[in-house]
DOVO-576579 format. One record per residue (C-alpha): residue number from 0; residue in one letter; x, y, z. Coordinates in Angstrom, 3 decimals, always signed. Each point is the difference from the previous one (the first is absolute). Layout:
<pts>
{nr->NUM&rest->a&px->X&py->Y&pz->Z}
...
</pts>
This chain:
<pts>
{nr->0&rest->x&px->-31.928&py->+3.818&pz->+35.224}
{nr->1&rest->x&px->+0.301&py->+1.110&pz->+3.643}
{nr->2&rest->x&px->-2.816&py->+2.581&pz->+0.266}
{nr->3&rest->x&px->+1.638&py->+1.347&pz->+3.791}
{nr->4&rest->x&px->+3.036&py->+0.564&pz->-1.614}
{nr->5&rest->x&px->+1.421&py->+4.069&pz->-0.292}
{nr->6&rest->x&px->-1.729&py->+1.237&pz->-3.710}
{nr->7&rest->x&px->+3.235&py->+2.050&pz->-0.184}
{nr->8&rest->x&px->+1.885&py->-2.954&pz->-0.838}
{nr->9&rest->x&px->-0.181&py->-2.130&pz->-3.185}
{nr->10&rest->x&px->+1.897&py->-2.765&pz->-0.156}
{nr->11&rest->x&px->+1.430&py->-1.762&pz->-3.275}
{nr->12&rest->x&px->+1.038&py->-3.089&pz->-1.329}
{nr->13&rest->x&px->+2.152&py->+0.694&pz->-3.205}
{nr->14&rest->x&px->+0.646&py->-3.839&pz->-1.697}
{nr->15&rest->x&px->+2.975&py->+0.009&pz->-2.424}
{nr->16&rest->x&px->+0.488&py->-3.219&pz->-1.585}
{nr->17&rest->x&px->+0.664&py->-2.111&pz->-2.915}
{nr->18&rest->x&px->-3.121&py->-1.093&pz->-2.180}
{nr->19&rest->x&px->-0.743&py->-3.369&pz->-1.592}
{nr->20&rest->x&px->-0.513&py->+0.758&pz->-3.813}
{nr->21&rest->x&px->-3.479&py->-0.180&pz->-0.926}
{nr->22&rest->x&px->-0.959&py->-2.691&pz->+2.915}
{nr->23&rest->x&px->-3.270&py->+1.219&pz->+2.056}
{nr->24&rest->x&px->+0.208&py->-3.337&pz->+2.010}
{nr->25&rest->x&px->+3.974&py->+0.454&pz->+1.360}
{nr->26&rest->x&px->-0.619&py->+3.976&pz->+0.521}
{nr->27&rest->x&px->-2.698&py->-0.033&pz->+2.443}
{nr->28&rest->x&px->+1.464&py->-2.895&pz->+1.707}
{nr->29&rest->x&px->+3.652&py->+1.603&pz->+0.235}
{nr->30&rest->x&px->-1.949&py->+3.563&pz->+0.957}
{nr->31&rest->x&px->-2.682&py->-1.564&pz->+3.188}
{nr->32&rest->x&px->+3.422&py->-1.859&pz->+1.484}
{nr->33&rest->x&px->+0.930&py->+3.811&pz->+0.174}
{nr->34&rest->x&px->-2.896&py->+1.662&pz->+0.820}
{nr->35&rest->x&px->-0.887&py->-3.059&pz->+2.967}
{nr->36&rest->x&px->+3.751&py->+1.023&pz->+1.871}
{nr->37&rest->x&px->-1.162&py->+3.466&pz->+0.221}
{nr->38&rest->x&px->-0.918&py->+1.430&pz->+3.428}
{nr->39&rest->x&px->-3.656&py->+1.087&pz->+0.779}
{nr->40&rest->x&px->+0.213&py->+3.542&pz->-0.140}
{nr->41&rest->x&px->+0.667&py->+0.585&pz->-3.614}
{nr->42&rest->x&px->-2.413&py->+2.205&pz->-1.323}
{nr->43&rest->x&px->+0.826&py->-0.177&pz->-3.411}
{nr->44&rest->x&px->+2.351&py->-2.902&pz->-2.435}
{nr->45&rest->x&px->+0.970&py->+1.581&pz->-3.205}
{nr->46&rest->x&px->+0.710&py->-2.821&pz->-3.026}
{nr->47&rest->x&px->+2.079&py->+0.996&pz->-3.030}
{nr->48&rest->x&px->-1.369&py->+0.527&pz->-3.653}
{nr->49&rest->x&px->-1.804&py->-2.922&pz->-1.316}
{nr->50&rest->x&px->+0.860&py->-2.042&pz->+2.960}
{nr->51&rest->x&px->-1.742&py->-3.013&pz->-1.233}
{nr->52&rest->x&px->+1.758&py->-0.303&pz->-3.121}
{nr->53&rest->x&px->+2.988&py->+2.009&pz->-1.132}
{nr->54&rest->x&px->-0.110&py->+3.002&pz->-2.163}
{nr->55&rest->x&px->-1.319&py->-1.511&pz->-3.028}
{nr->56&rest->x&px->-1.988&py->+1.403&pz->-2.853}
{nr->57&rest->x&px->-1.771&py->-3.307&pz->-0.612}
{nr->58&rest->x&px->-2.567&py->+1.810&pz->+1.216}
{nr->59&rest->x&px->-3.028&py->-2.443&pz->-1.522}
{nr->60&rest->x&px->+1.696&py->-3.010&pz->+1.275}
{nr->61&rest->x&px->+0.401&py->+1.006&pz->+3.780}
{nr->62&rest->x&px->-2.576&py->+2.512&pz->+0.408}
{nr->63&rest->x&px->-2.783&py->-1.279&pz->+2.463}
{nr->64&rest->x&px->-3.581&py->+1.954&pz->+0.542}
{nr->65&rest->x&px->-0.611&py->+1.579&pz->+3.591}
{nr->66&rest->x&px->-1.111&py->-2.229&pz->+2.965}
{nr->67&rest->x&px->+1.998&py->-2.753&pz->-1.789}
{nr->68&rest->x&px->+3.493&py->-1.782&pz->+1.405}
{nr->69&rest->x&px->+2.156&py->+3.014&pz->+0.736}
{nr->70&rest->x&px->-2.762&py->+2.064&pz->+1.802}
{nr->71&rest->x&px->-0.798&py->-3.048&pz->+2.063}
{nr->72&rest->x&px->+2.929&py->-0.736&pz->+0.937}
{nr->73&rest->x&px->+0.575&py->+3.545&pz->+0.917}
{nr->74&rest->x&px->-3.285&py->+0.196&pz->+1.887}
{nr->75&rest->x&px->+0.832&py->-2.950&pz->+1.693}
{nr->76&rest->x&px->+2.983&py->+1.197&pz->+1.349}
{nr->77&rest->x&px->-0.860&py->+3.315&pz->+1.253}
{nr->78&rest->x&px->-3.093&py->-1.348&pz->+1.965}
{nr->79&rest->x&px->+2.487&py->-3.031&pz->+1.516}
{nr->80&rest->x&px->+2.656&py->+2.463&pz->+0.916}
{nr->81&rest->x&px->-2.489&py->+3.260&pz->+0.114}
{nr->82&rest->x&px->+2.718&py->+1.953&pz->-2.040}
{nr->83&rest->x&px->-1.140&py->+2.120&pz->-3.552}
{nr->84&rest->x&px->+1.828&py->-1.866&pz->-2.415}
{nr->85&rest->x&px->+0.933&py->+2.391&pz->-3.003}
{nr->86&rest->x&px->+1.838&py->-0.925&pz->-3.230}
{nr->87&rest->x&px->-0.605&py->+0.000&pz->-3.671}
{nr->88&rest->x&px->-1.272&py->-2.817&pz->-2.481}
{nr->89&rest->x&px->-1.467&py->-0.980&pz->-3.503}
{nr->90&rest->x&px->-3.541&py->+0.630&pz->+0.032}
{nr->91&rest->x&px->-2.334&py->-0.444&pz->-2.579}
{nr->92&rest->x&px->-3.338&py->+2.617&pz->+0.192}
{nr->93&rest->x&px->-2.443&py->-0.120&pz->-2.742}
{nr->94&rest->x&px->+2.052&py->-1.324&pz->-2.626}
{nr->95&rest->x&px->+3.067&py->+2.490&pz->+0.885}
{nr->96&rest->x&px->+3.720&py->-0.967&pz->+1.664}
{nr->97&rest->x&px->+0.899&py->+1.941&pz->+2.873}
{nr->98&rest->x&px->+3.214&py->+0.196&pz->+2.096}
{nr->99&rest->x&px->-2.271&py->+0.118&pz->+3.157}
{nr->100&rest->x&px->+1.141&py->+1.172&pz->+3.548}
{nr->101&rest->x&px->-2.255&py->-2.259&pz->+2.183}
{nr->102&rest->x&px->-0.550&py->+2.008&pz->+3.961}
{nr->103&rest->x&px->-1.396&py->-3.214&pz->+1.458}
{nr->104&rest->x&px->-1.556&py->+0.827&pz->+3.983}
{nr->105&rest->x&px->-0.560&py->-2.615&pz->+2.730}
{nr->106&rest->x&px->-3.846&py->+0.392&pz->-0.637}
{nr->107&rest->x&px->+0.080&py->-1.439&pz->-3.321}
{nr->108&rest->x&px->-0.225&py->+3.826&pz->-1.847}
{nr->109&rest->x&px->+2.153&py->+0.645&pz->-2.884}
{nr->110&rest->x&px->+1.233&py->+2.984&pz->-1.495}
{nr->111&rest->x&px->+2.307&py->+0.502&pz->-2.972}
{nr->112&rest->x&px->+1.817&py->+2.574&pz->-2.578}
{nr->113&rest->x&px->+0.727&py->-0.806&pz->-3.296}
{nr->114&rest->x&px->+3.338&py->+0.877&pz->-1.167}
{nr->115&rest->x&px->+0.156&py->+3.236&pz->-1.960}
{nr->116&rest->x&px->+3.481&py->+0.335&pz->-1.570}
{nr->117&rest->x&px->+0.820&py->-3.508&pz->-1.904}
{nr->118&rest->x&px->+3.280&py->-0.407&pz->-0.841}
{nr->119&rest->x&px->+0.116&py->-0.020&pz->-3.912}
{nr->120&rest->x&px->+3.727&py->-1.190&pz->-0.246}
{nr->121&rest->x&px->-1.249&py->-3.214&pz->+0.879}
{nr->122&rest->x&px->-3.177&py->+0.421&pz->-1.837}
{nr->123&rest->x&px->-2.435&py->-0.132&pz->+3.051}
{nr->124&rest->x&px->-1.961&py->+2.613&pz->-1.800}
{nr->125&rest->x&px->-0.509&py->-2.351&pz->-2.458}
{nr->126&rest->x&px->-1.221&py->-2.778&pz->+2.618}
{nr->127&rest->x&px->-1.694&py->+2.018&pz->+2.035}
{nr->128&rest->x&px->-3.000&py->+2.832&pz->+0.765}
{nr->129&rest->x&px->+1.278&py->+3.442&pz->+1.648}
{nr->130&rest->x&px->-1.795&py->+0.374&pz->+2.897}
{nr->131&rest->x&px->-2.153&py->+3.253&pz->+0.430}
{nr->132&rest->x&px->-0.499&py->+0.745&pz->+3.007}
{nr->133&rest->x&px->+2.224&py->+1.192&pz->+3.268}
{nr->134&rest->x&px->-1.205&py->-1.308&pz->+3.715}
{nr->135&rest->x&px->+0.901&py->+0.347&pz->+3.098}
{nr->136&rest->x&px->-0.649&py->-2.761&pz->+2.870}
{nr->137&rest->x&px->-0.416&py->+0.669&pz->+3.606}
{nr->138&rest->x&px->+1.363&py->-2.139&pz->+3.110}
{nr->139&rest->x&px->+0.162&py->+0.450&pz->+3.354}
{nr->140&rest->x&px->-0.637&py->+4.281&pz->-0.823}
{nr->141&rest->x&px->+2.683&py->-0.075&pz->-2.150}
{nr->142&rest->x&px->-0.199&py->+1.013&pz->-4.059}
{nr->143&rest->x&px->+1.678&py->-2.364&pz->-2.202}
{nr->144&rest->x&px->+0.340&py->+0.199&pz->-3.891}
{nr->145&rest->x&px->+1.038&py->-2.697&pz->-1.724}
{nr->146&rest->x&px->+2.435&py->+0.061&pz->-3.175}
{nr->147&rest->x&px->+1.746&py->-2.447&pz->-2.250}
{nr->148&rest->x&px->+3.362&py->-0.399&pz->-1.258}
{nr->149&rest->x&px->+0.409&py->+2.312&pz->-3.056}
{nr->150&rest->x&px->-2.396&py->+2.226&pz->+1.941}
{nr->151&rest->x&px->+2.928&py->+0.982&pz->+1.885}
{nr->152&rest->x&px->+1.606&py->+2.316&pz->-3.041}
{nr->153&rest->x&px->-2.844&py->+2.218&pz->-0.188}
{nr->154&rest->x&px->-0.294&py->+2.731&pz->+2.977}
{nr->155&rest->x&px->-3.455&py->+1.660&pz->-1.038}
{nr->156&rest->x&px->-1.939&py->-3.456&pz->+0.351}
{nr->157&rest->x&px->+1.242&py->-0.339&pz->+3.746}
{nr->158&rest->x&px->+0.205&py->+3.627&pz->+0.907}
{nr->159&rest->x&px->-1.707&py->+0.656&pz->+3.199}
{nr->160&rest->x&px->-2.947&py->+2.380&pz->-0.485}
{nr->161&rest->x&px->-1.493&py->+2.030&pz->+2.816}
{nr->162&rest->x&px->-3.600&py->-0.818&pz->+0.657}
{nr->163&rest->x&px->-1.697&py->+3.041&pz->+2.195}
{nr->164&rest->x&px->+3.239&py->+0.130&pz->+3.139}
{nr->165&rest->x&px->+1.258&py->-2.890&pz->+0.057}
{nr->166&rest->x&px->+2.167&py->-2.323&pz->-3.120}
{nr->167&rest->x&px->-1.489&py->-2.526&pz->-2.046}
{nr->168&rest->x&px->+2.021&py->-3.092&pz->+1.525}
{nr->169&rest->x&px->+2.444&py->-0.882&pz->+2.625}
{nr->170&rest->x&px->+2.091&py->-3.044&pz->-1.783}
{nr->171&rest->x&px->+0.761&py->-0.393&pz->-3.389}
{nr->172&rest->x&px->+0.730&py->-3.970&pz->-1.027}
{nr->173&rest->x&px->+1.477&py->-1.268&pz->-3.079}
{nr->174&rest->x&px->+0.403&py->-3.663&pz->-0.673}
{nr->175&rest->x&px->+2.217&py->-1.137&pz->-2.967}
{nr->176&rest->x&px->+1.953&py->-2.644&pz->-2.255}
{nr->177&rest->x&px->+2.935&py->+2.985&pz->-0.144}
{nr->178&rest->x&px->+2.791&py->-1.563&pz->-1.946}
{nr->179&rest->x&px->+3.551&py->+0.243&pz->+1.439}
{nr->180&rest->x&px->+1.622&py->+1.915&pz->-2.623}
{nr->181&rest->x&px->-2.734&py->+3.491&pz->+0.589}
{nr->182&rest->x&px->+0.131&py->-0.357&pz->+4.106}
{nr->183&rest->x&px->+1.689&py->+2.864&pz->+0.225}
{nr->184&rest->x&px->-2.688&py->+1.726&pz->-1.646}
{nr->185&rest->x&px->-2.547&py->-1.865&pz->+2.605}
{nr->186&rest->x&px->+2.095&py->+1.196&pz->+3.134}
{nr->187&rest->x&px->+0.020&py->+3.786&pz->-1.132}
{nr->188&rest->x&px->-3.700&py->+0.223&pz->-1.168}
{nr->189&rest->x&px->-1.290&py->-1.525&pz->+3.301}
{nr->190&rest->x&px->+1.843&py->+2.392&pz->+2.318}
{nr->191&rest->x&px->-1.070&py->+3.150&pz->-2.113}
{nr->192&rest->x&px->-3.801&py->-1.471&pz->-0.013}
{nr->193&rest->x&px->+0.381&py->+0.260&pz->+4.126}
{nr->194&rest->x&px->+1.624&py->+3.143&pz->-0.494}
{nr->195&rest->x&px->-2.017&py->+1.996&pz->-2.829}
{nr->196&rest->x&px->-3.241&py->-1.941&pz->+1.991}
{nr->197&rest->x&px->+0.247&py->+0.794&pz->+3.859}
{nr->198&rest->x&px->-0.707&py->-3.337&pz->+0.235}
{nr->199&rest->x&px->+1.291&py->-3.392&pz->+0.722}
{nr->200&rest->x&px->+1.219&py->-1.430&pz->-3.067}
{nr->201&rest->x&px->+0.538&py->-4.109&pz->-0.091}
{nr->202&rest->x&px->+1.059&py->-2.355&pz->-2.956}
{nr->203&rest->x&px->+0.108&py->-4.049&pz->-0.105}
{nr->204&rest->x&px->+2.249&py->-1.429&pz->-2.737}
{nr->205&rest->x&px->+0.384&py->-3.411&pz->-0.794}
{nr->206&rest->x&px->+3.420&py->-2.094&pz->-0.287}
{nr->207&rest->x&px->+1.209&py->-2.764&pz->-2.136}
{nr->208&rest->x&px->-0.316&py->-0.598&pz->-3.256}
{nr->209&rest->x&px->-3.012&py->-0.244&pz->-2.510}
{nr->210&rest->x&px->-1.026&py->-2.496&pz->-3.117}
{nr->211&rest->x&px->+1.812&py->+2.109&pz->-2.202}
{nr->212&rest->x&px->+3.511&py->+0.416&pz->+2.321}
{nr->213&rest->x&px->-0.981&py->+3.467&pz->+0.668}
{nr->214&rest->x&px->+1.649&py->+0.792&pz->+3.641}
{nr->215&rest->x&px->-1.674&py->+1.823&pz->+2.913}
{nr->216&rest->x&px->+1.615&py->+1.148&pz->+3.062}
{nr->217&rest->x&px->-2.269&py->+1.449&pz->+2.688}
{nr->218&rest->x&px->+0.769&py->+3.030&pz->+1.755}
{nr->219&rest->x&px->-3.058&py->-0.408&pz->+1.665}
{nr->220&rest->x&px->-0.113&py->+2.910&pz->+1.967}
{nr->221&rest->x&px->-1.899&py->+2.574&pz->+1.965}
{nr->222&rest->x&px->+0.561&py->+3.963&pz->+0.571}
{nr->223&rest->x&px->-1.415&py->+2.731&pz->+2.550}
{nr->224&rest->x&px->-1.682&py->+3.107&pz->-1.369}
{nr->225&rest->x&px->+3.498&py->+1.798&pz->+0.359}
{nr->226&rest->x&px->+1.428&py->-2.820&pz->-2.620}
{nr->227&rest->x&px->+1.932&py->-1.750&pz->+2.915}
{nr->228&rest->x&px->+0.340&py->-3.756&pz->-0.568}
{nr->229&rest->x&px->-2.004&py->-1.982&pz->+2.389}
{nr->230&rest->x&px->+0.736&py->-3.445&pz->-1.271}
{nr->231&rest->x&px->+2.222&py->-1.780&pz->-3.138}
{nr->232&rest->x&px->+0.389&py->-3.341&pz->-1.203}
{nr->233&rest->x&px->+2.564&py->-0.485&pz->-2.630}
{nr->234&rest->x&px->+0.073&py->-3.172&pz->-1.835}
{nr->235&rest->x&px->-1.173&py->-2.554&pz->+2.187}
{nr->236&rest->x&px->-3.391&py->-1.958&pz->+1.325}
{nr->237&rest->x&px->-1.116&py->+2.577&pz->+2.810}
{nr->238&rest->x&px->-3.064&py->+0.533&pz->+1.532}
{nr->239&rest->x&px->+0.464&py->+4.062&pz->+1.243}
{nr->240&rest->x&px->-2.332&py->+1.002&pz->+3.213}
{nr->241&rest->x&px->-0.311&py->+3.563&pz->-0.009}
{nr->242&rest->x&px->-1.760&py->+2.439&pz->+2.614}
{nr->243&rest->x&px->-1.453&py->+3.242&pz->-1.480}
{nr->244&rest->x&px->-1.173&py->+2.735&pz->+2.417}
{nr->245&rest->x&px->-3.226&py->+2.314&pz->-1.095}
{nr->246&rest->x&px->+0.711&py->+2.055&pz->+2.535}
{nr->247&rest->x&px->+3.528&py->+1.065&pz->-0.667}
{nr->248&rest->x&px->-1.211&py->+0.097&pz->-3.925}
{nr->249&rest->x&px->-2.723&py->+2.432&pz->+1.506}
{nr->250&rest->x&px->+2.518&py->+1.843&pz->+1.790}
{nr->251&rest->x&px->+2.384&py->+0.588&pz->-2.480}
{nr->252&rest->x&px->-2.541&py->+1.075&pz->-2.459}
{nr->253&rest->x&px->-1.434&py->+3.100&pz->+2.582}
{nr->254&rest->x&px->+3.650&py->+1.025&pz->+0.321}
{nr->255&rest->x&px->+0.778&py->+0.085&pz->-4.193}
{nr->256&rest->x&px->-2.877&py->+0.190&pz->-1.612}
{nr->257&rest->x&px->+1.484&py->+0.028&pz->-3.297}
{nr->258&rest->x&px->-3.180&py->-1.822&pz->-1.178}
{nr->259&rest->x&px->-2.050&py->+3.569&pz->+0.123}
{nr->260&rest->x&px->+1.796&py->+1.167&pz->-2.585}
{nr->261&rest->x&px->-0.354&py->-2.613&pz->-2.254}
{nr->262&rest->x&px->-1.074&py->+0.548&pz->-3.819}
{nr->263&rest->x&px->-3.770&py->-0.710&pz->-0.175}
{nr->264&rest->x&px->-0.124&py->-2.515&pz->-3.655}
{nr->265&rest->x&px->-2.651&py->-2.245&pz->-0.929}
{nr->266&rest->x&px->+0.699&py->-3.462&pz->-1.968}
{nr->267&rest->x&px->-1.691&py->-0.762&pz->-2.951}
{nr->268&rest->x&px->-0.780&py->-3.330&pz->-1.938}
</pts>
């Protein structure tokens, strides 16, 4: 990462592509050809849903403990490029499964959520722990939670609370194995999280097809806190760059600050 560059800017690297079923070795080969032809001043590359694998619920088979393959690789990556790599994974933590979202920096440090909402039609709950807790990660001054997939169809777990004057987080991301026949559920719910959020609101799908012949087709995309769109892939290997601007986030929040008149909640469990 540039540390001269303007703080008001983040820039993203949004990778839609096609994943190699269950194959570690041909994923992170097929995702550092990317990540190497991107230009220095990415701040931040944002991988699909289990990246490294496919969206599988062969979840002892694949899983992998921290500090093993997948966060190497990632670490590896983000120090050679000095980019945070984020994306999600199968992690295995004290004898639990976990659809992990790795947030890998250039000095080695990792940070992660573990998926909340898993998708019971195709028995991830079965496969896999809920994850407990809510973060938010910080880059370049900028607030950054982190969300997965089926995440996306729940509004309380992302709402943006207000902490003393100012919001909770400035982008929302949501990476995914959304299947081609509910996109137009994934296009609606990530404009109204922007919206509802006063935030920056961005989602990376995946494309192709999986194991089971379950389709995906992107709509990677990215929206503005007024739920403009910013960026769209359709069905196709893309890599989106996309410039956000703190200060005209900042801006438009002084001039409707909807966000003060927010319900105060608390979430339990």
């Amino acid at each position: 990462m540039n540390t001269m560059k303007d703080s008001n800017i983040l820039k993203l690297a949004l990778v839609q592509t096609a994943l190699y079923w269950k194959d570690k070795v041909a994923n992170f080969a097929m995702l550092e050809e990317k990540i190497w032809d991107l230009d220095q001043d990415i701040d931040l590359v944002v991988l699909p849903e289990m990246f490294s694998t496919g969206f599988t619920m062969d979840a002892a088979e694949m899983a992998e403990p921290m500090n093993h393959t997948a966060c190497k690789w990632m670490k590896q990556m983000a120090a050679q490029k000095q980019m945070v790599l984020t994306g999600s994974v199968i992690i295995q933590d004290e004898g639990r499964f976990y659809n992990r979202m790795l947030w890998v920096e250039p000095s080695g440090k990792i940070q992660w959520y573990d998926k909340r909402h898993l998708f019971r039609m195709a028995d991830e709950d079965a496969s896999f722990d809920m994850g407990l807790n809510r973060v938010v990660f910080e880059l370049n001054g900028w607030k950054i939670l982190p969300q997965v997939c089926y995440d996306l169809r729940f509004p309380v777990w992302s709402r943006n609370r207000v902490i003393g004057e100012e919001m909770e987080y400035d982008l929302c991301i949501y990476v995914a194995s959304w299947p081609a026949p509910r996109i137009a559920a994934w296009d609606i719910l990530l404009q109204a999280r922007a919206v509802e959020n006063l935030s920056y609101s961005v989602g990376v799908n995946r494309i192709g097809k999986d194991g089971h012949g379950i389709p995906f087709s992107g709509h990677t995309s990215a929206y503005d806190f007024k739920g403009n769109q910013l960026a769209f892939s359709e069905n196709e290997e893309e890599i989106l760059v996309v410039e956000l601007n703190k200060q005209e986030l900042s801006s438009f929040r002084r001039k409707f600050p909807a966000w003060k008149d927010a319900d105060d909640f608390q979430i339990n469990g």
